[in-house]
C-alpha positions, -999 to +999 in steps of 0.1 A: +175+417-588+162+385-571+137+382-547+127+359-526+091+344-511+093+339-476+065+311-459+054+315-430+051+279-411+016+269-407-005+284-371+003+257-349-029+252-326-030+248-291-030+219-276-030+205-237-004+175-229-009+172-191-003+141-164-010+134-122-024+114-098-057+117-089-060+109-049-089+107-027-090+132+003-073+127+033-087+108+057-083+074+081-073+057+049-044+073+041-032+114+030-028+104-007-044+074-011-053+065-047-084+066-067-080+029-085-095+031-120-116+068-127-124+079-165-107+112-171-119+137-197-109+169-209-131+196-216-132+228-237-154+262-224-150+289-253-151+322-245-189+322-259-197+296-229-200+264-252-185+237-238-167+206-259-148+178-251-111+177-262-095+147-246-101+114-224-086+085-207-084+066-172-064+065-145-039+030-138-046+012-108-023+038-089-040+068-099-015+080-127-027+093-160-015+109-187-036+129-211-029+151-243-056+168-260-070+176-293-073+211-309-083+244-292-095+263-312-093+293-294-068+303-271-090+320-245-108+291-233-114+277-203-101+244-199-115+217-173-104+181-163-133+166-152-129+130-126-156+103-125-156+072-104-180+046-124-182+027-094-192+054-068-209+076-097-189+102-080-176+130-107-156+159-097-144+187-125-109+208-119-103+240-136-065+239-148-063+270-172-088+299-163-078+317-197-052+321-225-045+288-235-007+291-254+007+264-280+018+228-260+054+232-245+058+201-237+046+177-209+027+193-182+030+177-146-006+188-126+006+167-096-022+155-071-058+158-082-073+157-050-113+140-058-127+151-025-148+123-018-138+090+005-132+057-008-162+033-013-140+008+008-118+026+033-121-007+058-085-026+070-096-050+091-130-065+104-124-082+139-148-108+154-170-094+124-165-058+139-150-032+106-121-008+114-114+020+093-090+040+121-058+024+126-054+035+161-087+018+172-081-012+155-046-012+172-061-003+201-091-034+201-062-057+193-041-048+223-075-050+243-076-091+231-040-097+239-046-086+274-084-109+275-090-130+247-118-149+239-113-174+215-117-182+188-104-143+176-114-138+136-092-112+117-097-100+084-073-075+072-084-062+038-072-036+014-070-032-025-042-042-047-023-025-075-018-057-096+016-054-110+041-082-103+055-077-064+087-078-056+092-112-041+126-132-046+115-170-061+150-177-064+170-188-027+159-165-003+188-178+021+205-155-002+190-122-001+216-094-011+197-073+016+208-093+043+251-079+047+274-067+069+281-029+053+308-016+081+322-028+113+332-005+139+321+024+122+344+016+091+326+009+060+333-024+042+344-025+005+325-051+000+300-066+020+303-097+038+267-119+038+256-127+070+259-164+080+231-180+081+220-214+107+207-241+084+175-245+099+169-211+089+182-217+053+162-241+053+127-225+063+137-197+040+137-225+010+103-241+018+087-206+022+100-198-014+086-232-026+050-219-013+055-184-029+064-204-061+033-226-058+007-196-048+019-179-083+011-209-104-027-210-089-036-177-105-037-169-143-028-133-134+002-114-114+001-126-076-011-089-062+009-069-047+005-066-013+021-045+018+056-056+038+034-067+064+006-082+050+036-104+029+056-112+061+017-129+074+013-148+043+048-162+042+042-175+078+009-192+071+014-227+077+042-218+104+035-224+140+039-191+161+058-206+186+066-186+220+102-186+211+093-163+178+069-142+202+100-138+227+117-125+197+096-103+178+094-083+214+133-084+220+133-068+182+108-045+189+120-030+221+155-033+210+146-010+179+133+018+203+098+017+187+079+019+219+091+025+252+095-003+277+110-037+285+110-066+271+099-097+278+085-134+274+051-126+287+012-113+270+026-078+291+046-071+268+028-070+241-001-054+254+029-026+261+041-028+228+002-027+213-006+000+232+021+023+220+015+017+188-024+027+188-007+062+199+010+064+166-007+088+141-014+080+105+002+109+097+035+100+117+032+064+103+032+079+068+061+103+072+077+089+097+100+059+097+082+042+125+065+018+108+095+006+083+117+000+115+085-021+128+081-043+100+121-046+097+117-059+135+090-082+128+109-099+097+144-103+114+125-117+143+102-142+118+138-149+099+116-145+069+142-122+051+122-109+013+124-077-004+103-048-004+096-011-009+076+014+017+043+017+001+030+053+018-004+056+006-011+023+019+007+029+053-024+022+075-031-009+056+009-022+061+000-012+100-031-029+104-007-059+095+020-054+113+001-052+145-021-081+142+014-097+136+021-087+173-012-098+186-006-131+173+026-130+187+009-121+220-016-146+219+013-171+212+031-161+246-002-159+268-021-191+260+002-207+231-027-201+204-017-209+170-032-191+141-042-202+107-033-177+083-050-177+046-047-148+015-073-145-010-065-123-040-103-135-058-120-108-039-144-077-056-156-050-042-192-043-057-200-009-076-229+018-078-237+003-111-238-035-098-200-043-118-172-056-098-144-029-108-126-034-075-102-063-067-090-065-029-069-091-013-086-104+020-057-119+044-076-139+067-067-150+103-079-173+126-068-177+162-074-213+188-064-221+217-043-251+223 
């Protein structure tokens, strides 16, 4: 009679494989606003209360990680993610399994890690030298220079960058596959017909591609990315903000039904317009699609057609942008001001431990009176 020898596999240990996003609290900057750059590490709490470290890592410049563990070598342990911002010296420690601790299954999404402190930075703009972190206030003082300016107005809208390549066409921009004619009459087209396009727009469209082309060959890096907004300001730098653009970018707006009224050729109007904008939430702004039918206004109006993607977290920031847009524009119509508009990616925010961790992009604006 035979017999066999049965092996039992080896114990396989636990083991922790887990990923998220790690977010700041909710705030004037933003609902999930990401923490840019925080050390991440793991840590062990057997059931006899000693405590050892099983894991690290960081976060990417969006907040993302993803973190797998060593060994535990006990199943009932406690097991901890703890947060810490070098720059802030802010740290922050999150339970994620109380008890039994059961062999890895696999990837583990933990979602948002909310780190409940505010950014170091939450600024967007400083006007005449004066900081804004609310959006509605900052709308709100804009709309209050439109309708009495003293010149020369200073804006600097500011925010920080996630430095991956943006999504900017180099190629010809007269040719953006964005820009089609989808249905007529209700009936949708088989295929698309491009919208023609005046030459003098075809043009403008080819110099401002040249410029992009030109900025990226200054930096030994990505060019940022920045927001919709803040991109449409930077690709008219250099362009003078004639009243004729003004007169469109409030036919655009009032045509899209973002605010309520009528209108027109004059500063009125875009005191309306600023007005009801300052009465627009963050929260509304960030779930709503108010502000992408905005900036869609404001680029069909500039003729400045380019790519882009919604970029929630950093909703007030694309605001802050958007609306100075229209106070330029109102300046434009009142007292034919022209602004010069300059980007500045070489910017650091300063940390707790006296190490610049932080890049921001600093769009500036300057406003004179003809």
């Amino acid at each position: 009679m035979a017999y066999t020898t049965t092996v039992n596999p080896p114990m396989q240990m636990p083991t922790i494989d887990i990923g998220g996003k790690v977010v700041y609290k909710a705030g004037t900057w933003g609902s999930r606003y990401p923490v840019r750059k925080v050390m991440l590490t793991l840590r062990m709490t057997d059931p006899s209360g000693a405590v050892t470290p099983i894991g690290n890592g960081s976060t990417d410049l969006n907040g993302n990680f993803k973190l797998r563990s060593g060994a535990v070598t006990t199943s009932f342990s406690k097991i901890s993610l703890e947060v810490w911002d070098i720059s802030m010296d802010d740290t922050y420690s999150l339970t994620l399994y109380p008890g039994l601790v059961g062999p890895n299954g696999g990837f583990q999404d933990v979602r948002d890690v909310v780190f409940p402190f505010a950014p170091p930075h939450p600024e967007l703009a400083l006007v005449n030298s004066i900081p804004f972190a609310d959006i509605q206030k900052l709308v709100k003082k804009l709309s209050d220079i439109v309708r009495s300016p003293q010149y020369p107005v200073a804006i600097e809208l500011i925010s920080e960058w996630r430095a991956i390549v943006p999504k900017i066409p180099y190629g010809d921009m007269s040719d953006d596959p964005t820009s089609r004619i989808t249905a007529v009459n209700g009936r949708k087209l088989d295929k698309p017909v491009p919208i023609r396009m005046p030459d003098d727009v075809r043009s403008q469209n080819g110099q401002q591609a040249q410029k992009l082309r030109d900025a990226q060959k200054k930096y030994d890096r990505p060019i940022p990315v920045i927001t919709p907004a803040q991109k449409l300001l930077h690709m008219l730098s250099g362009t003078d903000l004639t009243k004729e653009i003004a007169k469109r970018i409030s036919d655009k707006i009032f045509l899209h039904g973002i605010v309520s009224g009528k209108a027109g050729a004059g500063a009125d109007s875009f005191v309306t317009i600023l007005d009801g904008l300052s009465r627009v939430t963050l929260k509304q702004l960030e779930t709503e699609p108010i502000l992408k039918r905005l900036v869609l206004a404001l680029q069909r109006a500039a003729r400045l057609p380019f790519h882009f993607d919604s970029v929630v977290e950093e909703a007030a920031a694309d605001m802050a942008a958007a609306s100075s847009l229209v106070c330029l524009a109102g300046l434009a119509a009142r007292d034919k001001a022209t602004p010069k508009i300059s980007i500045d990616y070489s910017h650091f925010f300063a940390s707790a431990g006296g190490d610049d961790l932080r890049p921001y992009v600093k769009l500036s604006i300057l406003v004179a009176k003809k």
